[in-house]
C-alpha positions as CSV (number, residue, x, y, z in Angstrom):
1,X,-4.3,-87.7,-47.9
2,X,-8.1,-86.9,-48.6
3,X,-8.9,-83.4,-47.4
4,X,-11.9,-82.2,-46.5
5,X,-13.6,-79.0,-45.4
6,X,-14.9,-80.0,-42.1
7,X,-15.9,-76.7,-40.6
8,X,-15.2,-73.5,-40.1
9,X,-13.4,-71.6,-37.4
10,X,-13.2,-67.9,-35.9
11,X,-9.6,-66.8,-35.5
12,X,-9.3,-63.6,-33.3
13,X,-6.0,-61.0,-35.0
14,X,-4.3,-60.5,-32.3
15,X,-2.0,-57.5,-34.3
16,X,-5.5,-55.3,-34.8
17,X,-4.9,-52.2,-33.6
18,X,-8.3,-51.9,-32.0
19,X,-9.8,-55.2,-31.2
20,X,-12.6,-53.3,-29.4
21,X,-14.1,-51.7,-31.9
22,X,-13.0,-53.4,-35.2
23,X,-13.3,-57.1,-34.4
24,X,-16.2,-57.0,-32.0
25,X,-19.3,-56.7,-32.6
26,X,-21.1,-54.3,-30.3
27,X,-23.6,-56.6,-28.5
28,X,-19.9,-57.9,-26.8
29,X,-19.2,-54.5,-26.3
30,X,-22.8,-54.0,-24.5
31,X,-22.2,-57.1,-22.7
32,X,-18.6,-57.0,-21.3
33,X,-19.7,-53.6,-20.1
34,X,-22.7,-54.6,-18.1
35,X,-20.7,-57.3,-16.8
36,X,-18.4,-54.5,-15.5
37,X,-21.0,-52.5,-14.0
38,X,-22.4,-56.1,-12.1
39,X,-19.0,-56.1,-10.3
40,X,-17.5,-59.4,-12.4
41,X,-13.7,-59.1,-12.6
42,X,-11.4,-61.4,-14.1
43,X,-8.2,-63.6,-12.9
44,X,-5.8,-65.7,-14.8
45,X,-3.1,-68.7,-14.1
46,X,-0.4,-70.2,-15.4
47,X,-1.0,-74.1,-15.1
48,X,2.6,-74.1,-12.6
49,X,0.6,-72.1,-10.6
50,X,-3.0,-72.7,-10.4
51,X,-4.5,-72.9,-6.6
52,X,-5.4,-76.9,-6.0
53,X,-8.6,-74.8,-5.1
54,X,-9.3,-72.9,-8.3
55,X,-8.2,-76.3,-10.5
56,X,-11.0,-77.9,-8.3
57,X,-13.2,-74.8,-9.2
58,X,-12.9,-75.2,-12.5
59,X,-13.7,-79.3,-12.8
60,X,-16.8,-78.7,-11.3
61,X,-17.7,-75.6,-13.3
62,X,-16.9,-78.0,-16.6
63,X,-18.3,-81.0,-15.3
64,X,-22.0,-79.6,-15.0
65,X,-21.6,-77.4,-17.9
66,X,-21.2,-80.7,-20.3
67,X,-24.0,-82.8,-18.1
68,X,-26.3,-79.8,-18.7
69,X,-25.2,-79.7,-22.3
70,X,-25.7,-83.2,-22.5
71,X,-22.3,-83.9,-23.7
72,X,-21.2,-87.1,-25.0
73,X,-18.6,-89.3,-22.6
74,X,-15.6,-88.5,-24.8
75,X,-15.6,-84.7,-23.5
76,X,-15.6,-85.7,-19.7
77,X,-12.1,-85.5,-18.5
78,X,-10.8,-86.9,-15.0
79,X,-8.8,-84.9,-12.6
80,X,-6.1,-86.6,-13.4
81,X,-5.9,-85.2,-17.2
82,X,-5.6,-81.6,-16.3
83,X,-2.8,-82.5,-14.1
84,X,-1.1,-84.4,-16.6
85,X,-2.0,-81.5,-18.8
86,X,-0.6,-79.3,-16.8
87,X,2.8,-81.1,-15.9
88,X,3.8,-81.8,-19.7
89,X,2.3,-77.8,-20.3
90,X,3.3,-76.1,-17.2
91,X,3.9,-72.1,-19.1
92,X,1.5,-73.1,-22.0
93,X,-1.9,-73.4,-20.4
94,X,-3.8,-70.7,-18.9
95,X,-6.7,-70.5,-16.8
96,X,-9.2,-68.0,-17.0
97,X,-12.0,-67.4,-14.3
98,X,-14.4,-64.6,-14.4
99,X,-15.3,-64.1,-10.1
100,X,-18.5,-62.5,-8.5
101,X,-17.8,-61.6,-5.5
102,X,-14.5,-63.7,-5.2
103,X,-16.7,-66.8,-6.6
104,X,-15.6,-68.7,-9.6
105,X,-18.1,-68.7,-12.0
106,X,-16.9,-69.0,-15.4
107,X,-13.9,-70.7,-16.5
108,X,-11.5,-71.5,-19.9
109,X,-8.2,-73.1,-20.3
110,X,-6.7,-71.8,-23.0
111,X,-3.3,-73.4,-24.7
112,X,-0.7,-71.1,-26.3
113,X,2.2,-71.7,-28.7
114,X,4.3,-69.3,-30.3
115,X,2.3,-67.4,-32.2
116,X,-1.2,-68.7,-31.8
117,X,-3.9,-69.5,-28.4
118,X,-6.5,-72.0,-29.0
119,X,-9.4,-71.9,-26.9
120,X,-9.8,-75.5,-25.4
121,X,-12.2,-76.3,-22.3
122,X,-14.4,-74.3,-20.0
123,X,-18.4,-73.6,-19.2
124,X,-20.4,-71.2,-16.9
125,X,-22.7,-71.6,-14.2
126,X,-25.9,-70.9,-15.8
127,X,-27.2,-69.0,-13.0
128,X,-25.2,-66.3,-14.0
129,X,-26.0,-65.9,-17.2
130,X,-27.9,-62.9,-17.4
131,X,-24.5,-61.4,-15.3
132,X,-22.6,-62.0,-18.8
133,X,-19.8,-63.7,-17.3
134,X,-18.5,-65.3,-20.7
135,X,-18.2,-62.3,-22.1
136,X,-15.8,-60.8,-20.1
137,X,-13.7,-63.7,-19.8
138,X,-13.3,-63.8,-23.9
139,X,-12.8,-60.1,-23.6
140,X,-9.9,-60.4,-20.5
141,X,-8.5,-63.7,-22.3
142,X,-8.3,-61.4,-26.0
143,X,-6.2,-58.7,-23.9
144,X,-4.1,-61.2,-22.6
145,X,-2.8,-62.8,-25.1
146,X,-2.4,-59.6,-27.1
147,X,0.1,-58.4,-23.8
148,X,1.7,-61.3,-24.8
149,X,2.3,-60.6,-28.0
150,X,0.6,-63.7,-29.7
151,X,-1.2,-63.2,-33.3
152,X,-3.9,-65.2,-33.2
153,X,-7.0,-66.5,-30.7
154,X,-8.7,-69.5,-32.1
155,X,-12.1,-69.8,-30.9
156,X,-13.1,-73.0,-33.2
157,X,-16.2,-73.6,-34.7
158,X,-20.0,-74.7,-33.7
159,X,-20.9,-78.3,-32.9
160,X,-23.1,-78.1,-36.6
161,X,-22.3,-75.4,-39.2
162,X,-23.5,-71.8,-38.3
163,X,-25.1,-72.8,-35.4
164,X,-25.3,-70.7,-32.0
165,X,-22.6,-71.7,-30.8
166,X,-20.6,-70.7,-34.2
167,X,-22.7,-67.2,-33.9
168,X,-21.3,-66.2,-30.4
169,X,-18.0,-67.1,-31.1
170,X,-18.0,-65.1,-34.8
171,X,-19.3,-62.1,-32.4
172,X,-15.8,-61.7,-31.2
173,X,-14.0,-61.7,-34.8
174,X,-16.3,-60.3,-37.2
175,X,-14.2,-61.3,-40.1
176,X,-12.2,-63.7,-38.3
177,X,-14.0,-66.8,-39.8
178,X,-11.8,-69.3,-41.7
179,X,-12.7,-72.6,-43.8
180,X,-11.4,-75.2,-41.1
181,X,-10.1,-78.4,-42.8
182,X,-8.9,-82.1,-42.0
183,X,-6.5,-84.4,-44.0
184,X,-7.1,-88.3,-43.5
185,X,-6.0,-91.6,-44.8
186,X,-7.5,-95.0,-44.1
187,X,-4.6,-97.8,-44.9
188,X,-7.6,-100.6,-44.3
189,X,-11.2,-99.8,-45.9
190,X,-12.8,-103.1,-45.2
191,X,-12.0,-102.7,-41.9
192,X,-12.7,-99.1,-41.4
193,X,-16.1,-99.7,-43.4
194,X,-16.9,-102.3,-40.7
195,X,-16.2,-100.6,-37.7
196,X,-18.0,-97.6,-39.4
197,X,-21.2,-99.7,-39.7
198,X,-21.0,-101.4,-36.6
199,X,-21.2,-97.7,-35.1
200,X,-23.7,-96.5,-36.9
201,X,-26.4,-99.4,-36.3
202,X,-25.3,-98.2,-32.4
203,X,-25.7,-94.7,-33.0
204,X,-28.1,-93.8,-35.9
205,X,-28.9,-90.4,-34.6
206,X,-25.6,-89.2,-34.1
207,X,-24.1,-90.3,-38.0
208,X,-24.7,-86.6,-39.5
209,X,-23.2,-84.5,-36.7
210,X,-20.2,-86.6,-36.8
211,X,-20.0,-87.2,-40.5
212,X,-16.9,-85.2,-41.0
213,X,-14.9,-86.8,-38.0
214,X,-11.9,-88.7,-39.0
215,X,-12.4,-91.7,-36.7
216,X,-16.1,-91.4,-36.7
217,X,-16.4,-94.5,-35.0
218,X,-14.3,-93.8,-32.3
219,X,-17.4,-91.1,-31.3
């Protein structure tokens, strides 16, 4: 297979003794605590047992988050897949909500295995930003998983190398960040080449952010 570095990732260590003070940095520290004092508080669900009404919550909370992120159509998901998600991973999906005042407003599905949690889906409602409901929710989902006794939190990566998104996630694992690779093998170049150009002509401005994607046509 060819491999290449696509990325990289920040993995949360679980086994730390302090995860407080020695992977955070403090401006999560600051934040998680003024989310405390603005009342936020934190609730979690098996996928067996998440309230029709909280599922509902949180496809509206991730639906808006990717329109007003401008998302592209491949990370819209139907009702329907977090069901089916959730029948075939019943015990291995969690779901996260940071409330205010009993109000979903922040959300995450997270995905555990044995050993390791991988952060999947969620958003915020941006009006509650300045509230630092995120935060929290990283913070609740990190103790969590640690009760658990998992080893690692993967957080991923940004959507371009280093980028904000990369920043805010690196602020939770100070020297959590690992080279992310991907192995691929094409058993047809000429057609792959084809479908490669045929995509790019369609989308010219979105060929460098998705250079490193396996199936960059499929994007």
């Amino acid at each position: 297979m060819n491999i290449i570095k696509a990325n990289e990732n920040v993995v949360v260590d679980l086994t730390q003794e302090d995860i407080w003070m020695n992977s955070y940095e403090h401006s999560v520290r600051k934040n998680v605590n003024k989310a405390l004092r603005n009342g936020l508080e934190v609730v979690h669900y098996y996928g067996k047992d998440i309230p029709k009404m909280m599922l509902e919550s949180f496809l509206n909370i991730y639906d808006k988050t990717m329109k007003r992120n401008a998302a592209d159509s491949v990370y819209f998901f139907s009702e329907k897949f977090f069901s089916t998600l959730i029948k075939n991973l019943p015990l291995q999906t969690l779901y996260f909500f940071t409330l205010k005042d009993d109000e979903p407003i922040s959300c995450e599905v997270v995905i555990a295995g044995n050993q390791t949690a991988y952060s999947y889906l969620g958003g915020t409602i941006s009006d509650f930003y300045s509230l630092r409901p995120n935060d929290i929710l990283k913070h609740h989902i990190i103790e969590k998983l640690k009760e658990k006794n998992l080893k690692y939190f993967m957080l991923g990566g940004g959507v371009t190398t280093r980028d904000g998104i990369f920043k805010y996630k690196k602020s939770f694992a100070k020297k959590g960040v690992r080279d992310f690779f991907i192995g691929k093998r094409i058993h047809n170049q000429a057609i792959y080449d084809l479908l490669c150009r045929t995509w790019e002509r369609k989308n010219a401005e979105k060929i460098e952010l998705y250079n490193s994607m396996c199936l960059r046509y499929r994007m």
